[in-house]
N, C-alpha and C positions, 0 to 999 in steps of 0.2 A: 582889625576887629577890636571893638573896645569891652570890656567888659567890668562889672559894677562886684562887688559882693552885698547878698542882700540878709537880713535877718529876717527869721520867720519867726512869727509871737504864736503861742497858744492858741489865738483865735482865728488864725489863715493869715492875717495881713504882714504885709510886709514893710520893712525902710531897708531902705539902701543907706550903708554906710564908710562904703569910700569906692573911689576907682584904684582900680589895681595898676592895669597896663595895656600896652598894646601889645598883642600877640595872635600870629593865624592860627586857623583851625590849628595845624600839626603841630605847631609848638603847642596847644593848647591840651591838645592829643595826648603828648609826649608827657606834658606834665602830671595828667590823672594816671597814662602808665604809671608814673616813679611814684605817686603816692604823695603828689606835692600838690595835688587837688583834686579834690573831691567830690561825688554826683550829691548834693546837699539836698537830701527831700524836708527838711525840717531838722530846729534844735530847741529847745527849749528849758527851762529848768520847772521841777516840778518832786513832788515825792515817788520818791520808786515804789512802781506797785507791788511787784510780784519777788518770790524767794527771798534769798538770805538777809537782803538786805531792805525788803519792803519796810514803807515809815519813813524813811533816810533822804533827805535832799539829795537832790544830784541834779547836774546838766546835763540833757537827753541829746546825742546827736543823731539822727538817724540817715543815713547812707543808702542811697537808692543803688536798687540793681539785685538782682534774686532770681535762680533759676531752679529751687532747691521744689519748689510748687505743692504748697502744702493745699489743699484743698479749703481748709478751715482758716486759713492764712485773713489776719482781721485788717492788714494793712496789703492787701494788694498792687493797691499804688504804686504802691515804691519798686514793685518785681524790673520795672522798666527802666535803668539808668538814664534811658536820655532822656525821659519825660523833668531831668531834676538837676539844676544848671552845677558845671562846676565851679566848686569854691574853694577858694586856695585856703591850707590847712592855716595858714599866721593869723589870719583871718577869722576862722573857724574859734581858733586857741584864743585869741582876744576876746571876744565875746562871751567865751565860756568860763572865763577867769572873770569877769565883770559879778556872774554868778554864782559862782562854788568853785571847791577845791576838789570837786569829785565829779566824773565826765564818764559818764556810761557810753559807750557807741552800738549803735543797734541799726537795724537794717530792717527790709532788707537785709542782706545777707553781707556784711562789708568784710568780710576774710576775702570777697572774691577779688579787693583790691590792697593793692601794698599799704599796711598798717602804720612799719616804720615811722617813717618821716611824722605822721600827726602823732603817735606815742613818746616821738623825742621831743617833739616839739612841747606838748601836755606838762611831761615831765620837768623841762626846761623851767617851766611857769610853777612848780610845785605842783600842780593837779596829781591825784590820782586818778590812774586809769581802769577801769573797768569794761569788758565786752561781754554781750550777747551774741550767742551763735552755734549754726546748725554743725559746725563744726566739718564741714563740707569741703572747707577748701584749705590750701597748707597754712600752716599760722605765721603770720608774721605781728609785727609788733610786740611790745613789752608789755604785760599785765599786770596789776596787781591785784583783778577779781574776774577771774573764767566762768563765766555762766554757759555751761553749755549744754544745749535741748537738741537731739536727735531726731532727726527725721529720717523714715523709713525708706522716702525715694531719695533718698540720698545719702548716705552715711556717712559720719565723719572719722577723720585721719587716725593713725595711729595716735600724732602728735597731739591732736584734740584732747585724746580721753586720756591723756598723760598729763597735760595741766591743767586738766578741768577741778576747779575748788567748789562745783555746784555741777550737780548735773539737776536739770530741771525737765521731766517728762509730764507729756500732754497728754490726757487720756482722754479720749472720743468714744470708746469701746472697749468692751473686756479684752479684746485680744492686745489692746494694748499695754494691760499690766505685765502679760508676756515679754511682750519687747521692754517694758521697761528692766525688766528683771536682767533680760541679754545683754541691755546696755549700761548696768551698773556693774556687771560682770566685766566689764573693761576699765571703768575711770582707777584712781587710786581709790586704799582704803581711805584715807580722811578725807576724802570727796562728798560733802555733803548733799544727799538722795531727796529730791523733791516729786511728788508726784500733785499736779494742776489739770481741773479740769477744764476741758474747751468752754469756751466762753457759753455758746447756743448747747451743750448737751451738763451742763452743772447742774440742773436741778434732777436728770437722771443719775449724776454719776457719779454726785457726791456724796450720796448713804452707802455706795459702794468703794469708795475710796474708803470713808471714815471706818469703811469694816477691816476694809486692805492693811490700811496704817495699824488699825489694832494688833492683827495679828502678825505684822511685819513690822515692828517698831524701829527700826532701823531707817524705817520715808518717812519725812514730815509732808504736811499737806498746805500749799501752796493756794493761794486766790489771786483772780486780779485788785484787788483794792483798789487801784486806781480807777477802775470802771464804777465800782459801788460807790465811790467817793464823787464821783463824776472829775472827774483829773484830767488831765495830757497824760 
């Protein structure tokens, strides 16, 4: 079985940019086990929208496969790994150095696969590493920026809310300034507190934030910019 690695641009299309190897399904199998390739739904470079670091260049990789099932979840897509071919991380890391020195990984939910290998790989090239994540599954990889956003059907690890340097919560409704409260009750103190509203309930939930934040000064308040910006 022969397989290509392809680039995904901003606007869907694709180029293929080299052949890898020959390898069956199970060697192929064996490889995404160890984290030496990956379900690629998309990469691209673009300004980060959201928290700490929104404004900021960076190369997007986003990692198909999610089981964490948010209901408001804006990239459904990606919840399906096999819909999203694998691509070997040298590969992955080539591409993203062509770009920036900074590689966000976002999913999809990619803790649910070994980190490792494309973080050594990052690092190797000078990039800095950054993830997004439900914080769901055990961590692997090296980071040097933890974003991490809590989901209710699914909670994340001890180890999550221990190196989390962002925790970012989505509010869809009032019960969830609740749970945000429960889950900043766990990260460290210099974990900086984000509260974002869902994308479809912002125009109810943002005079209710901005009262949140007043009197809770301790959350900053979080937008997509990239969506108002029209972006990736």
């Amino acid at each position: 079985m022969f397989f290509y690695v392809f680039r995904v641009y901003p606007s869907g299309h694709f180029s293929r940019l080299d052949y890898l190897c020959y390898m069956t399904e199970n060697e192929l199998n064996q490889n995404v086990e160890q984290g030496l390739y990956l379900p690629l739904m998309e990469a691209f470079y673009t300004l980060q929208g959201e928290g700490y670091h929104k404004g900021s260049a960076a190369y997007f990789v986003r990692i198909g496969g999610c089981d964490v099932g948010c209901h408001w979840c804006d990239v459904k897509e990606s919840w399906n790994a096999k819909l999203h071919p694998p691509t070997g991380i040298v590969s992955i890391v080539e591409e993203a150095k062509k770009s920036s020195d900074t590689v966000v990984v976002t999913g999809g939910e990619p803790l649910m696969w070994p980190m490792d290998p494309l973080t050594t790989e990052l690092k190797s090239k000078g990039i800095s590493t950054h993830i997004e994540t439900s914080g769901a599954y055990s961590l692997s990889g090296e980071w040097d920026w933890f974003c991490l956003s809590p989901k209710k059907t699914k909670l994340p690890t001890p180890e999550a809310y221990a190196a989390a340097d962002e925790l970012k919560m989505i509010i869809h409704n009032q019960n969830d300034f609740k749970f945000a409260e429960e889950q900043a009750a766990k990260v460290g103190e210099n974990c900086i507190l984000f509260l974002q509203p869902e994308w479809s309930k912002r125009d109810q939930m943002m005079p209710e934030m901005v009262d949140y934040v007043l009197k809770n000064p301790r959350w900053k308040v979080s937008l997509q910019t990239h969506k108002y910006l029209n972006i990736p």
